[in-house]
KEBABA-232989 format. One line per 4 residues: number of its first residue (from 1); their letters; for each residue x, y, z of N, C-alpha, C. Coordinates in nm, 3 decimals, decimal comma. Example, Ala and Ser with C-alpha at 12.3 -4.5 7.8 and 13.67 -1.06 7.14 Angstrom:
% residues 2
1) AS) 1,319:-0,569:0,780:1,230:-0,450:0,780:1,320:-0,330:0,780 ~ 1,285:-0,225:0,708:1,367:-0,106:0,714:1,290:0,003:0,787
//
This chain:
% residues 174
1) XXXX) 18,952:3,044:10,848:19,054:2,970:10,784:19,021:2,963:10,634 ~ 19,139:2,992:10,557:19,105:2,996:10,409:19,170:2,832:10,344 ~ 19,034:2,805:10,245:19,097:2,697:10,187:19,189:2,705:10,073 ~ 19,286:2,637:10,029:19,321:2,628:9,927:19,265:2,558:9,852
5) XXXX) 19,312:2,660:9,688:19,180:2,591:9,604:19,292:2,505:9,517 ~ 19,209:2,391:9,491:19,299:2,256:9,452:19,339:2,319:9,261 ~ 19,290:2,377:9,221:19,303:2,399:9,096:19,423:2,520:9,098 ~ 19,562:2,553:9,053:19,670:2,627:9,054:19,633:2,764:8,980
9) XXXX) 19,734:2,832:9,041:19,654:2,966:8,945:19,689:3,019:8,855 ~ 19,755:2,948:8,786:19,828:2,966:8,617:19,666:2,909:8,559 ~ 19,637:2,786:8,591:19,539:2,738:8,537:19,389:2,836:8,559 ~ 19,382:2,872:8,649:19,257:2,968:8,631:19,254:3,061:8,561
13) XXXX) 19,390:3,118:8,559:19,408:3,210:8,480:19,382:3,210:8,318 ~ 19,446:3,064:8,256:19,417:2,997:8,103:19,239:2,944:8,149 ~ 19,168:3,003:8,243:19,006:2,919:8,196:18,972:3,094:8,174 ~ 19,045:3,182:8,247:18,988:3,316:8,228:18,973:3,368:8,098
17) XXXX) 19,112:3,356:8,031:19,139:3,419:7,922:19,054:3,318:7,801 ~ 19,044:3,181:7,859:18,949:3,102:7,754:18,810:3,163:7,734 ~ 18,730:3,166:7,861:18,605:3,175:7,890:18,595:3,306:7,786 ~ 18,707:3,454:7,848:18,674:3,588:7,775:18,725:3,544:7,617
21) XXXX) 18,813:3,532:7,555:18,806:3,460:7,377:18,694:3,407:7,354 ~ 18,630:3,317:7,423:18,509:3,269:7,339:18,359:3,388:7,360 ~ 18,394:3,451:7,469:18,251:3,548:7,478:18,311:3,641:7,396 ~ 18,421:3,676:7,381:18,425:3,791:7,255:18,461:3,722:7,135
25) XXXX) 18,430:3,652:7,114:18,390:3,577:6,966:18,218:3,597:6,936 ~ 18,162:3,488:7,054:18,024:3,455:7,030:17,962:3,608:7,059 ~ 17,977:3,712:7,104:17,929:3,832:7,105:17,907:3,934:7,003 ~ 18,029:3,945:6,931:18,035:4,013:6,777:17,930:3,955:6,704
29) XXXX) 17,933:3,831:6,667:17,867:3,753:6,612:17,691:3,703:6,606 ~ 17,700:3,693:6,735:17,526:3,695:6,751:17,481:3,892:6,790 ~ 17,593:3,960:6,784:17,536:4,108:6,750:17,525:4,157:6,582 ~ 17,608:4,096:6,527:17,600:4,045:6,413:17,491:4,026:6,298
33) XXXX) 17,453:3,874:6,374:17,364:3,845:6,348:17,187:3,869:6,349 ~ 17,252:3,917:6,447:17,085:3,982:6,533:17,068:4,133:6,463 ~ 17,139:4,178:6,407:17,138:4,327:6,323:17,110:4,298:6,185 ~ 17,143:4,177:6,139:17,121:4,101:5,965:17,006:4,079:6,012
37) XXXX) 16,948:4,028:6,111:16,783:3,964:6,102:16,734:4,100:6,116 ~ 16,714:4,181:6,160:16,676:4,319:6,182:16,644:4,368:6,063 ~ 16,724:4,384:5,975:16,776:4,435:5,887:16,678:4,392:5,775 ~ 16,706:4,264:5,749:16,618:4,162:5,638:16,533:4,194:5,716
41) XXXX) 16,444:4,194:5,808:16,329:4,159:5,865:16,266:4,327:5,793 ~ 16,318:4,429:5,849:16,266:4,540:5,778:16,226:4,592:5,627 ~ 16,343:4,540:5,593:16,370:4,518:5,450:16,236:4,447:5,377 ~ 16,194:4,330:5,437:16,115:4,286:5,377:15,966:4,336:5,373
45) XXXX) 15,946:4,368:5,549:15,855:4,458:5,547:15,779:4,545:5,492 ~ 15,905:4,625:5,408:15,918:4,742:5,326:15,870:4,674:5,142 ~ 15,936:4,563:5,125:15,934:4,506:5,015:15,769:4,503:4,993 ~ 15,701:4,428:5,090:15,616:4,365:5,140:15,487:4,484:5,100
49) XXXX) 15,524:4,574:5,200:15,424:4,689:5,150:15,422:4,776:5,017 ~ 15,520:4,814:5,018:15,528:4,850:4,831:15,457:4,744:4,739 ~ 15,490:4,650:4,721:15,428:4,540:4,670:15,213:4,520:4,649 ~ 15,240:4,544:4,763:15,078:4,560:4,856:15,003:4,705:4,784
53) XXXX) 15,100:4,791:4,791:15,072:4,948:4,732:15,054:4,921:4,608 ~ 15,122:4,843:4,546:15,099:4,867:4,394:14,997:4,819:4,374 ~ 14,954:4,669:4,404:14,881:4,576:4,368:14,722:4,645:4,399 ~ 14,724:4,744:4,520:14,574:4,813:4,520:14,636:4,913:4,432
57) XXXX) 14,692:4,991:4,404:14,696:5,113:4,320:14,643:5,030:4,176 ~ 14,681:4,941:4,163:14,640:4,848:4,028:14,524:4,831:3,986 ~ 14,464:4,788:4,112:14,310:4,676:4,153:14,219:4,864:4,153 ~ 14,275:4,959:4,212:14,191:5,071:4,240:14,175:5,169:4,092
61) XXXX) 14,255:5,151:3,970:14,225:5,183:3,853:14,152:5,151:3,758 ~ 14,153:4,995:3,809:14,099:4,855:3,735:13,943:4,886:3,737 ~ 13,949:4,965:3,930:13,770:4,949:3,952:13,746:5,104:3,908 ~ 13,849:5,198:3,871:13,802:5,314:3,846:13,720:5,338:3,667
65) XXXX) 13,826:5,245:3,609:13,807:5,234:3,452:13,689:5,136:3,451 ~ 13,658:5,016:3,541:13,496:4,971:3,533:13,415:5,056:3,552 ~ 13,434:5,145:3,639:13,314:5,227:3,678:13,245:5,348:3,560 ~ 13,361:5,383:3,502:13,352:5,515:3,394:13,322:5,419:3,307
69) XXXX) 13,338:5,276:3,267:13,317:5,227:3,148:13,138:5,208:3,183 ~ 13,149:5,184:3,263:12,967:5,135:3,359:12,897:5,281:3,339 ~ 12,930:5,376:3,376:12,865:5,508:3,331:12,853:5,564:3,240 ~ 12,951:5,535:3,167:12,949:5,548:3,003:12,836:5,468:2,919
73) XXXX) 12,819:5,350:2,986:12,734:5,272:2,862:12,588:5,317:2,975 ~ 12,568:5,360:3,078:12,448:5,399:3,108:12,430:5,550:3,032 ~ 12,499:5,605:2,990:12,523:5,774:2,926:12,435:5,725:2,805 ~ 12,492:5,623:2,733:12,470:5,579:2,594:12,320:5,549:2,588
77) XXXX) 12,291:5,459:2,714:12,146:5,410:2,733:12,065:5,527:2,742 ~ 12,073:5,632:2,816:11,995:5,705:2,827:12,019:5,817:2,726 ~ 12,062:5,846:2,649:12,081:5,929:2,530:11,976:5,888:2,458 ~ 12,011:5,756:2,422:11,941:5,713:2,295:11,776:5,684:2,352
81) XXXX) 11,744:5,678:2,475:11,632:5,618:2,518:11,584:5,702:2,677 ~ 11,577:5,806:2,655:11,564:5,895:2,756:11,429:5,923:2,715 ~ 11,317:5,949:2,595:11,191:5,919:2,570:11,104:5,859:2,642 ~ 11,207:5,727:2,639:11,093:5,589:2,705:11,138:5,557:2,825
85) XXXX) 11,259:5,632:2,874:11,294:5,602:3,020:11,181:5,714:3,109 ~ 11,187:5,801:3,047:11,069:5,934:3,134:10,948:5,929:3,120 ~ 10,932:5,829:2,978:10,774:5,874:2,900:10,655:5,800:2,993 ~ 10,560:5,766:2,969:10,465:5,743:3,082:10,444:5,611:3,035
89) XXXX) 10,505:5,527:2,908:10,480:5,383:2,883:10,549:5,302:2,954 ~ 10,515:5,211:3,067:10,555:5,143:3,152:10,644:4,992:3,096 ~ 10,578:4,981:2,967:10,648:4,860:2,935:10,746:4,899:2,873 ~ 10,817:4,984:2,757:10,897:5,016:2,714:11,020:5,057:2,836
93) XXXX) 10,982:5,088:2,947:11,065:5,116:3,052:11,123:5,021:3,080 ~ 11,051:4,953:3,121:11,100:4,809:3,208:11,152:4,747:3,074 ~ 11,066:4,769:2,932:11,250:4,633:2,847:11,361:4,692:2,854 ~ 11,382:4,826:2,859:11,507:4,886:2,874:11,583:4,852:2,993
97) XXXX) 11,495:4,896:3,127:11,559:4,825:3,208:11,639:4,705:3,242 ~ 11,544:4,564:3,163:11,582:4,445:3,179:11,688:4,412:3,059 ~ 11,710:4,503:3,012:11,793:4,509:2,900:11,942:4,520:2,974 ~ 11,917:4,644:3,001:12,031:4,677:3,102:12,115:4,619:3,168
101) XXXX) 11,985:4,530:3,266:12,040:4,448:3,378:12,075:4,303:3,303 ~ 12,067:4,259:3,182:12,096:4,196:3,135:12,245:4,159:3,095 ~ 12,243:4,329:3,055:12,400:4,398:2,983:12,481:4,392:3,044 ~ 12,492:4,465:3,194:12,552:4,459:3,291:12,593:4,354:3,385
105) XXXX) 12,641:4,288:3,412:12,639:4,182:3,473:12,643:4,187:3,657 ~ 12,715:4,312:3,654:12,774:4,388:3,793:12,623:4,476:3,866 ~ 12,568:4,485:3,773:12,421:4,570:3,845:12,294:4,488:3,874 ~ 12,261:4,599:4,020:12,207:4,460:4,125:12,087:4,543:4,072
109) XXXX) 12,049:4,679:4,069:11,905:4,704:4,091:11,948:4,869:3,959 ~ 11,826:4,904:3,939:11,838:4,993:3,871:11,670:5,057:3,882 ~ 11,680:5,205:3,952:11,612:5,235:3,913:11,610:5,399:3,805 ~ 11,454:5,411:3,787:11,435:5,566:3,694:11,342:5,642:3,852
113) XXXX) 11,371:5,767:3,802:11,328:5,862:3,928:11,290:5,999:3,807 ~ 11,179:6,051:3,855:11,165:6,141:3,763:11,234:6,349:3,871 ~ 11,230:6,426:3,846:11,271:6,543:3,871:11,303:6,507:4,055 ~ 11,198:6,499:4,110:11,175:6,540:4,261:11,289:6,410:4,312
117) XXXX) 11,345:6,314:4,262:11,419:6,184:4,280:11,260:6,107:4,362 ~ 11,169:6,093:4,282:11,095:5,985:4,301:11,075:5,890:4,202 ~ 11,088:5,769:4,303:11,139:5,667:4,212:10,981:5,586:4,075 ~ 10,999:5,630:3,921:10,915:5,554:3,910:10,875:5,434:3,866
121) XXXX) 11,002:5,375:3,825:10,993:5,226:3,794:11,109:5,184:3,829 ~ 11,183:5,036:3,890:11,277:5,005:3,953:11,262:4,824:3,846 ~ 11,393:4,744:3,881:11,378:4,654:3,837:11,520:4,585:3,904 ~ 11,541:4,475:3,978:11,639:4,401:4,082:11,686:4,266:4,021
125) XXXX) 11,779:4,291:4,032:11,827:4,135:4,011:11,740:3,979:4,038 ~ 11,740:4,019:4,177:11,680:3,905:4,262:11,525:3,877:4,215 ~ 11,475:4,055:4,246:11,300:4,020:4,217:11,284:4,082:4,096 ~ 11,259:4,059:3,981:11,219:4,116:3,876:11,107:4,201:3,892
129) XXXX) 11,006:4,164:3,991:10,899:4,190:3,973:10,881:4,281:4,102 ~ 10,915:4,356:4,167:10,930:4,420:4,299:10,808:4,523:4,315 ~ 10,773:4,560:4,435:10,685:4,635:4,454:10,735:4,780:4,475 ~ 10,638:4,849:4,402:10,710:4,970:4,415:10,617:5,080:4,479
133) XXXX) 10,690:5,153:4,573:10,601:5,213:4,714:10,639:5,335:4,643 ~ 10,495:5,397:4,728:10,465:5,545:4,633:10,556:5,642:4,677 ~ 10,630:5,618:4,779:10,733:5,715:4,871:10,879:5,685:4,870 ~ 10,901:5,619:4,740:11,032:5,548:4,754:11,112:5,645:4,641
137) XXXX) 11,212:5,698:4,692:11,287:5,800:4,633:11,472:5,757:4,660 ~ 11,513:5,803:4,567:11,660:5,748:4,517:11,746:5,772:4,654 ~ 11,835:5,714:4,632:11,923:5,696:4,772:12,050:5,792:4,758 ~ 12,113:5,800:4,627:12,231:5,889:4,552:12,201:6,009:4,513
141) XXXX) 12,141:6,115:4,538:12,105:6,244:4,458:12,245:6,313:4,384 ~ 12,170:6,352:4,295:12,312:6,422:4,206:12,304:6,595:4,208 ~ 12,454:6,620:4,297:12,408:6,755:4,258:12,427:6,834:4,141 ~ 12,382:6,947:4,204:12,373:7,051:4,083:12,466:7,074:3,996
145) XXXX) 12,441:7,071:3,857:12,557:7,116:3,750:12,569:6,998:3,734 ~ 12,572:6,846:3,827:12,688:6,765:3,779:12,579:6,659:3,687 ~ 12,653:6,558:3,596:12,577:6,486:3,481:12,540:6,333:3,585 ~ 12,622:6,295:3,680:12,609:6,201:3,766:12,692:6,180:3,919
149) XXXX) 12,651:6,062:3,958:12,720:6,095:4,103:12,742:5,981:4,168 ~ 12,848:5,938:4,236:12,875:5,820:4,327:12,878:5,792:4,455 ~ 12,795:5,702:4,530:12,796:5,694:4,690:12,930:5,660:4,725 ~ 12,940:5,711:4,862:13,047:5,640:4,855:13,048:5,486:4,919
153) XXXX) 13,133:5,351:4,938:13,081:5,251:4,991:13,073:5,205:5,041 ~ 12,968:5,128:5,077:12,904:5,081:5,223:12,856:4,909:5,183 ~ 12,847:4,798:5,327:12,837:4,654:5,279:12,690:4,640:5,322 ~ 12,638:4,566:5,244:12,479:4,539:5,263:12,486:4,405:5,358
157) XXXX) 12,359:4,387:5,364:12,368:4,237:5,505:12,457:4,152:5,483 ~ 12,523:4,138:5,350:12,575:4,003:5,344:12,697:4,020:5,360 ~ 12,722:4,159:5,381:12,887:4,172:5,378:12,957:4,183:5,259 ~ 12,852:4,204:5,203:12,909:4,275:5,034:12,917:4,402:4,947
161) XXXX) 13,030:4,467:4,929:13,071:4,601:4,929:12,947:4,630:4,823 ~ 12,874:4,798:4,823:12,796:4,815:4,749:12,809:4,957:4,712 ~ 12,776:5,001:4,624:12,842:5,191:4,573:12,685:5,180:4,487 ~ 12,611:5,301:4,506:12,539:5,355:4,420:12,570:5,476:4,326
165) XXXX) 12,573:5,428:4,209:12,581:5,555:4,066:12,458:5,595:3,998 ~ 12,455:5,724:4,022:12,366:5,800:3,983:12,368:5,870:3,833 ~ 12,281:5,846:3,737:12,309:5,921:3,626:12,235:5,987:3,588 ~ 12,166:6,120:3,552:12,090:6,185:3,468:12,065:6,193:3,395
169) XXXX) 11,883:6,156:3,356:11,836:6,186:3,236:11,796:6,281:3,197 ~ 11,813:6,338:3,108:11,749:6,463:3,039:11,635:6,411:2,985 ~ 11,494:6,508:3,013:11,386:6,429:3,008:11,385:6,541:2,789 ~ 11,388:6,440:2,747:11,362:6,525:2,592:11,237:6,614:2,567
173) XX) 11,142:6,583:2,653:11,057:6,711:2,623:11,082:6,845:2,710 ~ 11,205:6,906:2,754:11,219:7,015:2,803:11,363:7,064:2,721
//
């Protein structure tokens, strides 16, 4: 037995056509919408990284022009004082050195290495006074032809980025 349904069917008919008007309203609309958030959302993304690109392309010239300016004034140092950086007077070495590390504010350790890259006098931020082992040879070798050379970089215990630059002295008595 079928019931009759108490509601007439003109009237179901006006909840049909209501119900479908409002879902094809609210449908356009939050498709709409949901394509603008998409949209901006990418957009910004994009903003976001360009932005990011420049700011290291910036920061990565900044550290390129420190570095050539940093090798440059070690060029200068050892031009003028390549005598007493090679010569066998130990104290004249080390004021140059501490000179250096004075100058520099960015340099942790500096040492001199004579032909074979053995190291013969060193001088550190931390220890001025460091011990220096008869087998201790440079970490950066420079090759052939070239005037100097850069590690590439790596973080020491503390988690602090570190690059070794290598520069050549021309020893003046050859």
């Amino acid at each position: 037995m079928l019931k009759k349904s108490s509601i007439p069917w003109w009237m179901r008919i006006k909840v049909h056509f209501l119900l479908f008007g409002v879902t094809m309203s609210v449908l356009p609309l939050f498709f709409l919408g949901y394509l603008g958030f998409t949209s901006v959302r990418q957009n910004l993304q994009k903003d976001i990284y360009e932005q990011n690109f420049e700011q290291v392309t910036v920061l990565a010239h900044e550290m390129r022009d420190f570095i050539i300016n940093l090798e440059n004034s070690l060029t200068l140092t050892k031009a003028t004082s390549a005598h007493a950086l090679v010569g066998k007077e130990e104290t004249s070495r080390q004021i140059i050195l501490e000179t250096l590390l004075q100058k520099e504010s960015f340099i942790e350790e500096i040492k001199v290495a004579d032909q074979g890259f053995n190291v013969l006098d060193q001088i550190d931020r931390q220890e001025t006074n460091s011990p220096l082992s008869s087998t201790a040879k440079l970490e950066n070798l420079i090759p052939l032809g070239k005037s100097s050379a850069m590690s590439e970089v790596f973080y020491s215990s503390d988690k602090s980025p570190v690059v070794y630059l290598t520069v050549a002295v021309q020893d003046p008595h050859n």
